[in-house]
N, C-alpha and C positions, 0 to 999 in steps of 0.2 A: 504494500500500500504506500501512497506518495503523501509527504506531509512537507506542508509550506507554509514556510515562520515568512513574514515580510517586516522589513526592519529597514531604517535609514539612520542618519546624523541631523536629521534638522525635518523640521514639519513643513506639509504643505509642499512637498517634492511628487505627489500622486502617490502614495504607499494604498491609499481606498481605489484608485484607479486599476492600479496592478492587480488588489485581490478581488475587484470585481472581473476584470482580462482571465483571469486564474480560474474563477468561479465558472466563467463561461466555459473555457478550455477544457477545463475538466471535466465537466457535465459531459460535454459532445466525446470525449477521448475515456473515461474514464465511470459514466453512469455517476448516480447518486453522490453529493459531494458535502460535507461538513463544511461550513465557516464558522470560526468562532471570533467575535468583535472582543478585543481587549482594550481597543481605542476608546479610553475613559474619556477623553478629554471632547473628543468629536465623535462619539460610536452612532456612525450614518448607515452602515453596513444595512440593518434590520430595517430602514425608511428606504433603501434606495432598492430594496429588492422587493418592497411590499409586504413586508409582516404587517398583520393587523395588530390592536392591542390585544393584548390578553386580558381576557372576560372570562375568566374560570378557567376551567381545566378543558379544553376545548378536544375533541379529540387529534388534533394534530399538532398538539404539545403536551410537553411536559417538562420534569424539574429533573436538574442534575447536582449531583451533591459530594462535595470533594472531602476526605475523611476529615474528623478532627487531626491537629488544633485546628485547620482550615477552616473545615465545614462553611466554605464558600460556594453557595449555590448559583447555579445556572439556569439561565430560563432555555427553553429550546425549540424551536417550531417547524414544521415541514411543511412547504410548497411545493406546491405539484407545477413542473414546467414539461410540458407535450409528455414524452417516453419516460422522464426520470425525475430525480427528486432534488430541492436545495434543502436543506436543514440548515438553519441557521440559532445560534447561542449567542450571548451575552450575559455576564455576570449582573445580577441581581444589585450589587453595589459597586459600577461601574468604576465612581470615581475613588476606591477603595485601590491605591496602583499595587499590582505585584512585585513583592520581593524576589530575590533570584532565590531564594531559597524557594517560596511560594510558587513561582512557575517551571521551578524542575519539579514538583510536587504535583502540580496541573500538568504536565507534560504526560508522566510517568502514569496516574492515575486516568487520566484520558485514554490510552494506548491500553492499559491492562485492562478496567473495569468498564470506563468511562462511554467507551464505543460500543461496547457490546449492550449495556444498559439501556442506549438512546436507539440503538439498532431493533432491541425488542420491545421497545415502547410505543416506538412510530411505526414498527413493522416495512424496516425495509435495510440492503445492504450499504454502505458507507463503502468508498473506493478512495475517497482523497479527506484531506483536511487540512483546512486554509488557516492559518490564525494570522488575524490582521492584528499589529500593534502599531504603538506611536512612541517605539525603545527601538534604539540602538541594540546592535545584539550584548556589546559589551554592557549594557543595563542588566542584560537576563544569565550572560554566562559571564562569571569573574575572571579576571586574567592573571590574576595574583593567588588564586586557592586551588592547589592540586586535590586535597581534601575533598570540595564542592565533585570535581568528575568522578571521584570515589561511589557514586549514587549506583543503585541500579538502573535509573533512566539509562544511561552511556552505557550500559552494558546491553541494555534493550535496542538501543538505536547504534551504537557504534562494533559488539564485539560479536553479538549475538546473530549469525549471518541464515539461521535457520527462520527469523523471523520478515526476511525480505522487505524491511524497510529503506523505502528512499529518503532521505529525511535534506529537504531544499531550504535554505536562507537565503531568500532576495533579500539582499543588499543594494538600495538605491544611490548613486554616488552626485555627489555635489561637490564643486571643484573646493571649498573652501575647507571641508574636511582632509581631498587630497593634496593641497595644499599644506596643509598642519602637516600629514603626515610626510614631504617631503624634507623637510626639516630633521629627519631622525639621526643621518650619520653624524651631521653637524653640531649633535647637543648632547650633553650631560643625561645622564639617567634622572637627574634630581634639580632640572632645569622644569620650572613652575609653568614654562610654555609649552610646555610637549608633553608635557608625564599624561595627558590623554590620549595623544597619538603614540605614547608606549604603550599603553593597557589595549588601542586597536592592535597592532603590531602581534604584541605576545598573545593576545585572547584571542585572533583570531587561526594564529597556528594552534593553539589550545583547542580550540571549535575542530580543528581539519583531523588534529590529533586523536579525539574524542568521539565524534560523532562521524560514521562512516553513511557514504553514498556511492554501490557501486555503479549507478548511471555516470557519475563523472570520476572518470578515474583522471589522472593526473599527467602532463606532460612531461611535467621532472622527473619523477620519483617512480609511475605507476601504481600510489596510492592513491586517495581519493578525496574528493573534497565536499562539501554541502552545501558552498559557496554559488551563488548565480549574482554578478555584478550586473546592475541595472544602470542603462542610462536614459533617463527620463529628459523627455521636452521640456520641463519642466523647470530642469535645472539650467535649462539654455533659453529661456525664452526671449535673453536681451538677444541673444544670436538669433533666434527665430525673428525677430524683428526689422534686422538690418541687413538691407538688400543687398548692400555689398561681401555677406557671407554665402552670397549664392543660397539664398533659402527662398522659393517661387511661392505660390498658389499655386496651385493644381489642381483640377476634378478628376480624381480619380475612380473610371467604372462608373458605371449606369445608378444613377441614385444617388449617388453617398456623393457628402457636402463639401465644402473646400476646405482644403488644409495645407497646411504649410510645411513644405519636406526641408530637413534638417541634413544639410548636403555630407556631414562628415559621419553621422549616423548612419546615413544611407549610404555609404560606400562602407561602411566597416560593415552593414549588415550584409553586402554584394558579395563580401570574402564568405559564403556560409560553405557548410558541407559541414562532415561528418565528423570533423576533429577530435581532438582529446581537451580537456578542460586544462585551463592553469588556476593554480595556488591563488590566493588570498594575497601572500607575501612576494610571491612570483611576479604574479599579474603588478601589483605596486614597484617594483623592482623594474620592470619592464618602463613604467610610464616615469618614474624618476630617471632613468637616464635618457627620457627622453627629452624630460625640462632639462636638464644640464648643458645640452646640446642646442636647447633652444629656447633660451630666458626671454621671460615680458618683455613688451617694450613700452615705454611709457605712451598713457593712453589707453592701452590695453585694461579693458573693461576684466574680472572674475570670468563670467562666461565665454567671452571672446579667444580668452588664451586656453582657456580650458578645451575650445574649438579646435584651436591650433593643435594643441598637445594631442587630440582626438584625431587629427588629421595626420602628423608626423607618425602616429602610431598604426593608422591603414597603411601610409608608405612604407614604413621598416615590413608590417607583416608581408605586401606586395613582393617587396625584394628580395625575402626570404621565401618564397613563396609558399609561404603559408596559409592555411583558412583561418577565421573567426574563429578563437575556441568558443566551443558548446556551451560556454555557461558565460557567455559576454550575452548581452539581450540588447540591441541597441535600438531602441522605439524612434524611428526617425521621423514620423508623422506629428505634427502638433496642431489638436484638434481643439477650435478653439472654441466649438461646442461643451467640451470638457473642462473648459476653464472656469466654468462659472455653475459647474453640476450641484455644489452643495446651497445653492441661495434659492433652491426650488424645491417643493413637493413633490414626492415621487409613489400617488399614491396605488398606481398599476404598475410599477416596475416600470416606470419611463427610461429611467439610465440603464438599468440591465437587458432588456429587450430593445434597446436601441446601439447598444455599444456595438453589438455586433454585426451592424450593419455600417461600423465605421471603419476607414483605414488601418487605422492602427490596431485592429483587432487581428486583422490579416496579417501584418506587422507583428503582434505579437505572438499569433497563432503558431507563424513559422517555426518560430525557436523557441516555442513551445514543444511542437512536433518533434524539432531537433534534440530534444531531451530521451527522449524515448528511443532513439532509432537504436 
């Protein structure tokens, strides 16, 4: 079974866009699909797909309930879409945020009890599970406590190969996180600028260490990673705006409305095929020597160089000629129908049955596809 944590550094990158792309995806690839909203802050998940309220014990809900000391409960609901099913969760006290003790607790209890519970109460099979947050992964896994991997979650999802788990972290990137992190050679371990981008650094070789995926095995090593780097429009959007980065309008295909192609996305997505994944630290190692080679130049906007950097990095893979690896996702469509999804009522599933008749679904679908081959 396929389980996908979506995670970023900074909010309002599309992290609810992705796991609604994901929720689709799944559905069509994958039957019947769990989401569970842990987004305290904005949990839109259940308004955007059309949960009604809950009026009792309705038959296509019910309550889920995490052991003590937790005993943090879950509300849970099933929607029927054509051939399959969404169920969708959210914690009862949303704005109550999880500890990392707390979500390796909810992780581990979700997977052993948790799935089988909801699967005989709404009577039907679970094939994927989405959990949307608004944490950093380094919020949910420490990078300082070998102790914490100690769990038997990590034995459940990383050692345990009888139980055929995929276990995926979309990682959204925004340049000003990779930014911070290019800074590491340069700095002191106990330099008050960086000791965050040490904790990404080591916590996420920790994550690759711990938690195994064997859909992306590895280019260096032939181990595997859990890692899928996401690059959202999102985080480009001053780039999407200035004509001079070669970003058009376009109608693309019969129906669907105009958007703006993100010219260095859409060549990094052109390298696809069937590659092997890179590292966490790999992939970061990669794109730091590619700023070394090619510093700001004054003027140079956050997203604009980050453009650049995205562009210099299709040319090294070209020259090498290499593909995209597998767990790059590069959304090159910026759809500006989506820019403004949460300031609306969605009370027929308008965003969910409409996304997929958007570009960027097709766009994302691809390397989605490309996960599985």
């Amino acid at each position: 079974m396929n389980w996908h944590l979506i995670t970023s550094s900074k909010g309002g990158v599309g992290k609810t866009v992705i796991a609604l792309l994901l929720l689709a995806c799944s559905r069509e690839r994958h039957g019947s699909v769990l989401i569970v909203d842990l987004n305290g802050m904005n949990a839109d998940i259940r308004r955007l797909v059309g949960c009604v309220a809950p009026a009792g014990r309705k038959k296509n809900q019910c309550r889920w309930k995490l052991k003590p000391p937790l005993s943090r409960e879950f509300h849970v609901e099933k929607i029927n879409v054509n051939t399959s099913y969404m169920v969708v969760s959210w914690p009862l006290d949303a704005f109550n945020l999880f500890t990392q003790e707390d979500f390796r607790s909810f992780l581990y209890e979700l997977a052993k009890t948790g799935k089988k519970q909801i699967e005989e109460n709404l009577e039907l099979t679970i094939g994927t599970i989405i959990i949307d947050t608004n944490y950093h992964f380094c919020n949910l896994f420490p990078h300082n406590r070998l102790d914490f991997f100690e769990h038997e979650v990590f034995s459940y999802f990383g050692n345990d190969v009888a139980n055929e788990e995929n276990f995926f972290i979309w990682f959204i990137w925004v340049f000003r996180q990779l930014k911070n992190l290019f800074q590491l050679s340069s700095s002191q371990d106990d330099d008050p600028y960086v000791m965050d981008a040490l904790a990404v650094d080591d916590g996420a070789q920790k994550i690759e260490k711990y938690l195994r995926n064997p859909k992306l095995s590895l280019q260096e090593t032939g181990r595997t990673t859990p890692f899928i780097h996401v690059f959202s429009p999102n985080s480009l959007q001053e780039v999407a705006n200035k004509e001079h980065f070669s970003v058009f309008k376009q109608l693309v295909g019969a129906g669907k409305p105009p958007c703006r192609i993100i010219s260095p996305l859409k060549a990094l997505a052109d390298l696809d095929g069937n590659s092997q994944a890179v590292s966490f630290v790999g992939f970061l190692e990669i794109l730091k020597q590619i700023q070394e080679k090619c510093p700001s130049q004054p003027g140079d906007s956050a997203p604009q160089y980050f453009s650049k950097i995205l562009e210099k990095y299709v040319l090294s893979l070209k020259d090498s000629h290499l593909k995209c690896p597998r767990n790059l996702v590069p959304l090159y469509f910026y759809e500006e129908s989506l820019a403004t999804y949460n300031e609306y009522d969605h009370d027929k599933m308008t965003i969910f049955t409409e996304i997929v008749k958007l570009s960027i679904y097709d766009n994302f679908k691809k390397c989605y596809d490309n996960l599985f081959l």
